[in-house]
C-alpha positions in Angstrom: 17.8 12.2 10.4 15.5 14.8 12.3 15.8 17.6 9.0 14.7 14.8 7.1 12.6 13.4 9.3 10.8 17.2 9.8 10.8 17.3 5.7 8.7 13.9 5.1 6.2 15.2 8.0 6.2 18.6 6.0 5.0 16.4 2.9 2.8 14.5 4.7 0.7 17.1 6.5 2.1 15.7 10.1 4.4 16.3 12.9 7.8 15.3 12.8 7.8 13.4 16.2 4.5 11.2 14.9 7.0 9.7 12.2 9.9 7.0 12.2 12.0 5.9 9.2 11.2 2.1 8.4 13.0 0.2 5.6 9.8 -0.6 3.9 6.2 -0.8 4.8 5.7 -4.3 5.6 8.6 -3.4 8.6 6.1 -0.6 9.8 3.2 -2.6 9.4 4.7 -5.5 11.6 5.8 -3.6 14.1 1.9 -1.4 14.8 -0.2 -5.0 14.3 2.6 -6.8 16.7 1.9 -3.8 18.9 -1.9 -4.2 19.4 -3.0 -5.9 22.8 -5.3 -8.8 21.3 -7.0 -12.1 22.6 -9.1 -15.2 22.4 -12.7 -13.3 20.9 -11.1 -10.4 19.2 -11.1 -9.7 16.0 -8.8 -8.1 13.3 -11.3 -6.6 10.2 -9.3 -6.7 6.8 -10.1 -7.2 3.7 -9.6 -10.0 0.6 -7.2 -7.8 -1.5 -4.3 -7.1 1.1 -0.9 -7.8 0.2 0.6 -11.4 0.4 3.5 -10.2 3.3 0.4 -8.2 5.5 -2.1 -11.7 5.5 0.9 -13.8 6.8 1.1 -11.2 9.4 -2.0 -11.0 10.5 -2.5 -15.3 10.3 0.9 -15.1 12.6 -0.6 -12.5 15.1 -3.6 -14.2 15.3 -2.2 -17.7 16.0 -0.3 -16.3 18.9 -3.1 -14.3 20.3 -6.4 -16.3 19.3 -7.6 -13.3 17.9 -9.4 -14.0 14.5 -9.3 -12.6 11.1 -12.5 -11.6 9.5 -11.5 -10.8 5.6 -14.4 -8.3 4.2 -15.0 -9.5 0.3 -14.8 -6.3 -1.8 -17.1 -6.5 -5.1 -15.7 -7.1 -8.8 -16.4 -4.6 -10.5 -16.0 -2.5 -7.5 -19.4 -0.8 -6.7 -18.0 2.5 -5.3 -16.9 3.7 -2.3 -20.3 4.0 -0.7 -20.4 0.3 -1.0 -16.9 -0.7 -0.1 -17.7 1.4 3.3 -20.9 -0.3 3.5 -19.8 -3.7 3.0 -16.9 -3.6 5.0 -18.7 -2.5 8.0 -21.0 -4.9 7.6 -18.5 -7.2 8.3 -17.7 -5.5 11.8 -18.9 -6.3 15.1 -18.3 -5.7 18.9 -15.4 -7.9 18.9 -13.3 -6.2 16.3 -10.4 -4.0 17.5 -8.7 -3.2 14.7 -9.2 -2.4 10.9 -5.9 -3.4 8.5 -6.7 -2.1 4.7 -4.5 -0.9 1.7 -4.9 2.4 0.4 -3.9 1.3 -2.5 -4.0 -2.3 -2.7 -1.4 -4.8 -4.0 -3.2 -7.7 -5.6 -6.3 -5.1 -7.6 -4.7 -2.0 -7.8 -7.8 -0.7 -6.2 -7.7 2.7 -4.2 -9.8 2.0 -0.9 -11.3 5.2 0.6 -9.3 5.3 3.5 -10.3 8.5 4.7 -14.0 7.1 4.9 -13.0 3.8 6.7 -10.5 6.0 9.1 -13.5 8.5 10.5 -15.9 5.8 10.9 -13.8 3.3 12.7 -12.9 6.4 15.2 -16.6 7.0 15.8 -16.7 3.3 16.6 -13.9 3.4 19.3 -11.8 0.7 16.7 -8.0 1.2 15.5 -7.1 1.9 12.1 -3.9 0.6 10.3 -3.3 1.5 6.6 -1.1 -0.1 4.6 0.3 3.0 2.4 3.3 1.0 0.4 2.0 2.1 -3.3 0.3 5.6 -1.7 3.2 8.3 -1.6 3.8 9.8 -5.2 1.4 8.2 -7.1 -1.6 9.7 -4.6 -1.2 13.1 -2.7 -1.1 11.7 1.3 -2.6 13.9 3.1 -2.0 12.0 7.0 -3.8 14.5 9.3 -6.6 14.5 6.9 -6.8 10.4 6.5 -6.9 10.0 10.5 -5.8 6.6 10.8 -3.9 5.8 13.7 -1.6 4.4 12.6 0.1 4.6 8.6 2.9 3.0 7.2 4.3 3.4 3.5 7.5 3.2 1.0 9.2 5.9 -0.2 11.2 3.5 -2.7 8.1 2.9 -5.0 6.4 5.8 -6.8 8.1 8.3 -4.6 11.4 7.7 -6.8 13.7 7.3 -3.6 16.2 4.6 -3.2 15.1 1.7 -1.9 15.3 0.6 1.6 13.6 3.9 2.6 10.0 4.2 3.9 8.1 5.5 7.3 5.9 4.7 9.9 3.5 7.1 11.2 1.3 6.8 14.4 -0.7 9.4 16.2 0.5 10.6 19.5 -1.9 8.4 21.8 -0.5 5.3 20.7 2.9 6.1 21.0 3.6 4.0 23.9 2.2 0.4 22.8 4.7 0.9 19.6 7.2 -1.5 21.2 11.0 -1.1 19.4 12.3 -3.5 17.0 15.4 -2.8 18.2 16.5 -2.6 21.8 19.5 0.1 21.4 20.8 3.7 23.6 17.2 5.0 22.4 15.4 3.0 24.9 15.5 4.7 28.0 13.0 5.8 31.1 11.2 8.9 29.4 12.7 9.2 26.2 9.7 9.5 23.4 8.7 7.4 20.5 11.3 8.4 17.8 14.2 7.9 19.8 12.5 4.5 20.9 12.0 3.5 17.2 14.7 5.1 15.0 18.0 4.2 17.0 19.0 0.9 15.9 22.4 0.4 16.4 25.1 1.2 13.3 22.9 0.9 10.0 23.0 2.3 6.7 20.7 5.5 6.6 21.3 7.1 3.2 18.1 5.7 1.7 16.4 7.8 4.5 18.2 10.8 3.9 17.8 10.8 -0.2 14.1 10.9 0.7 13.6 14.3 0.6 15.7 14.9 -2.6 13.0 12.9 -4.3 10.1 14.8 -3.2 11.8 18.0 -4.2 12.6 16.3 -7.7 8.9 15.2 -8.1 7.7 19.0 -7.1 10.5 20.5 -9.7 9.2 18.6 -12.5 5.3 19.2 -12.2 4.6 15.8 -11.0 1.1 16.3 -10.8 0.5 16.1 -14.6 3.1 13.7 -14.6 0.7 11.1 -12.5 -2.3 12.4 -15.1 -0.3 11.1 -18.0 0.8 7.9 -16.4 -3.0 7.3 -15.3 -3.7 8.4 -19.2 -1.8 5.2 -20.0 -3.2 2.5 -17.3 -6.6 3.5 -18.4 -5.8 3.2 -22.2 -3.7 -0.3 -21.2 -6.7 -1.9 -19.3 -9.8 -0.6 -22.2 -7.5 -2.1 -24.7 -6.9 -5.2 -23.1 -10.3 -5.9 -22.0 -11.6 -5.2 -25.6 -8.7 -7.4 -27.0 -9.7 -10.1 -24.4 -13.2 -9.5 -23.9 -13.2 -9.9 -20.4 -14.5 -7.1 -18.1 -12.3 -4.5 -15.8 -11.7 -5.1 -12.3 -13.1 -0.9 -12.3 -13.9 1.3 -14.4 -11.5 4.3 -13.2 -10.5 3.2 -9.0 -7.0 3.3 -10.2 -4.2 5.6 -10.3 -0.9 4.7 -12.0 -1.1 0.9 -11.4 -4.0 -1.3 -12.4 -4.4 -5.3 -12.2 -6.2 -6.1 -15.6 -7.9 -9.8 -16.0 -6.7 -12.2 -18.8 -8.2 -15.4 -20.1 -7.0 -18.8 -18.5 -3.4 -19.1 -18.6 -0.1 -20.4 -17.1 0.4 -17.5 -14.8 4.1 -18.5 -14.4 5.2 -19.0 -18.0 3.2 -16.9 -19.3 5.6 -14.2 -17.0 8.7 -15.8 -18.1 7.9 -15.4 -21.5 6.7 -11.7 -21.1 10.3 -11.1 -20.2 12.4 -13.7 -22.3 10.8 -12.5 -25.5 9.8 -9.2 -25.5 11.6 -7.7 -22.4 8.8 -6.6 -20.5 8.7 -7.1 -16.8 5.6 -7.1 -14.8 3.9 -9.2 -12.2 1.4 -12.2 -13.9 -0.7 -13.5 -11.0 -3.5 -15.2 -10.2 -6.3 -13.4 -8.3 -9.8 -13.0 -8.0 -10.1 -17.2 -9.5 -8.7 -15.6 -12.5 -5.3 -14.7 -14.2 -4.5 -11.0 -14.2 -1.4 -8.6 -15.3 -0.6 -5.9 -12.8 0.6 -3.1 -15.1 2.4 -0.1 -13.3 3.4 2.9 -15.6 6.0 5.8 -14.1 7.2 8.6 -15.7 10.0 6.8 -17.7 7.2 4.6 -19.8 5.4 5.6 -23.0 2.8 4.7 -25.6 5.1 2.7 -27.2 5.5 0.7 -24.6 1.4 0.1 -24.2 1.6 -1.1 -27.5 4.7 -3.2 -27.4 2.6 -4.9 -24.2 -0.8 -5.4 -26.2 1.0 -6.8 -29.3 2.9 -9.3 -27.2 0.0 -10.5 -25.4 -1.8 -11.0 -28.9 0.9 -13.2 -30.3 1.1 -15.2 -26.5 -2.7 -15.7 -25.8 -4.6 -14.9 -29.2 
């Protein structure tokens, strides 16, 4: 666990002691927003395109603690970064204690510029927590250089790695209001954060310990132009759907190899089910934004072919 542990920090850009092993990112994201010190008056800053799991946490923390949830509307079409920054801390005040954003988020597929938010929250005196769960391998994560204080993503996703497998990293002066979700031998007068966190009794930790192979797959095969031609492919997806429906993009290019594209008024849940009973193509159809939208993620594995199999079938389903 700790050569493993010392490679993900390695890939990460942080020390190995600043980083647990979490099954997924929505366990490391429970346990720092359960960790914060909050009451009546206080306020959690978020915005309206987090993940479904990460607003029932922060409604649940914030019905136990009187805290309140301010959720920041982000623009569609999104207007930049200087305006996302802008707008979002427009939305602060001198009760909020803690900002709780994507990096890239679930819902849009939108990249949020998490490096931005990080260094002006910190000139603020306010916490940062960054929900990374899409981040590693389909962005470079460079955690020393975001500065948030606290990060938590998946390696199962677009790292490759099996699933089960993800991390939670915090920076070393918040180490002690991380409380354990477990109570095992690692809690103990003096002993430090990882051994707090990471000793949970008898579990399965081979999903942990494949992480690293993935990372050293993605380096052997030049994943860097790998993610260009996946991009390549989301971008061509969304223009031709958008032409096809003549509705406009959710952005123009804030994407990487996911992207949530609008389609007309539809049956959100048979229009999925029919997706994958008659053409065998599986993807999430969901209503966002007042709309109906198809979040299309494309990995190494998927080619043109498949773009076009996806545009033809919406043709014959919704005209």
């Amino acid at each position: 666990m700790a050569d493993a542990r010392a490679r993900i920090a390695d890939y990460f850009n942080a020390q190995s002691d600043e980083i647990v092993f979490v099954t997924n990112a929505t366990t490391g994201l429970s346990r720092a927003v359960r960790s914060l010190t909050l009451k009546p008056g206080d306020e959690i800053l978020t915005t309206d395109h987090e993940y479904g799991a990460v607003n029932r946490l922060l409604d649940f923390v914030a019905e136990r603690t009187g805290a309140r949830i301010v959720r920041s509307h982000v623009r569609l079409l999104y207007q930049g970064d200087d305006r996302f920054v802008d707008d979002l801390f427009a939305d602060a005040t001198a009760n909020t204690r803690a900002f709780v954003i994507s990096h890239i988020t679930s819902p849009s597929s939108l990249i949020f510029p998490v490096r931005r938010v990080c260094q002006r929250a910190r000139a603020r005196g306010v916490l940062t927590i960054i929900d990374g769960a899409h981040a590693p391998g389909q962005l470079p994560v460079d955690l020393s250089a975001i500065g948030a204080d606290m990060y938590s993503g998946n390696f199962h996703k677009w790292l490759c790695a099996p699933k089960g497998s993800g991390f939670l990293h915090v920076r070393p002066e918040h180490h002690a209001i991380i409380d354990p979700l477990v109570i095992s031998h690692g809690v103990y007068d003096g002993s430090g954060f990882v051994e707090r966190n990471e000793w949970h009794g008898t579990r399965d930790i081979a999903a942990f310990l494949a992480a690293p192979a993935a990372i050293d797959f993605q380096r052997e095969h030049n994943w860097r132009a790998i993610r260009a031609e996946c991009h390549r492919l989301a971008l061509q997806a969304q223009t031709r759907l958008c032409v096809q429906h003549q509705l406009p993009p959710f952005s123009e290019n804030q994407f990487a190899q996911m992207v949530t594209v609008p389609l007309p008024p539809c049956d959100v849940d048979l229009l999925r089910k029919r997706l994958y009973d008659d053409y065998r193509i599986e993807a999430p159809v969901l209503k966002f934004a007042n709309q109906c939208n198809i979040r299309i993620s494309v990995q190494a594995y998927n080619r043109a072919a498949e773009i076009d199999r996806l545009i033809d079938a919406f043709a014959e389903l919704l005209g």
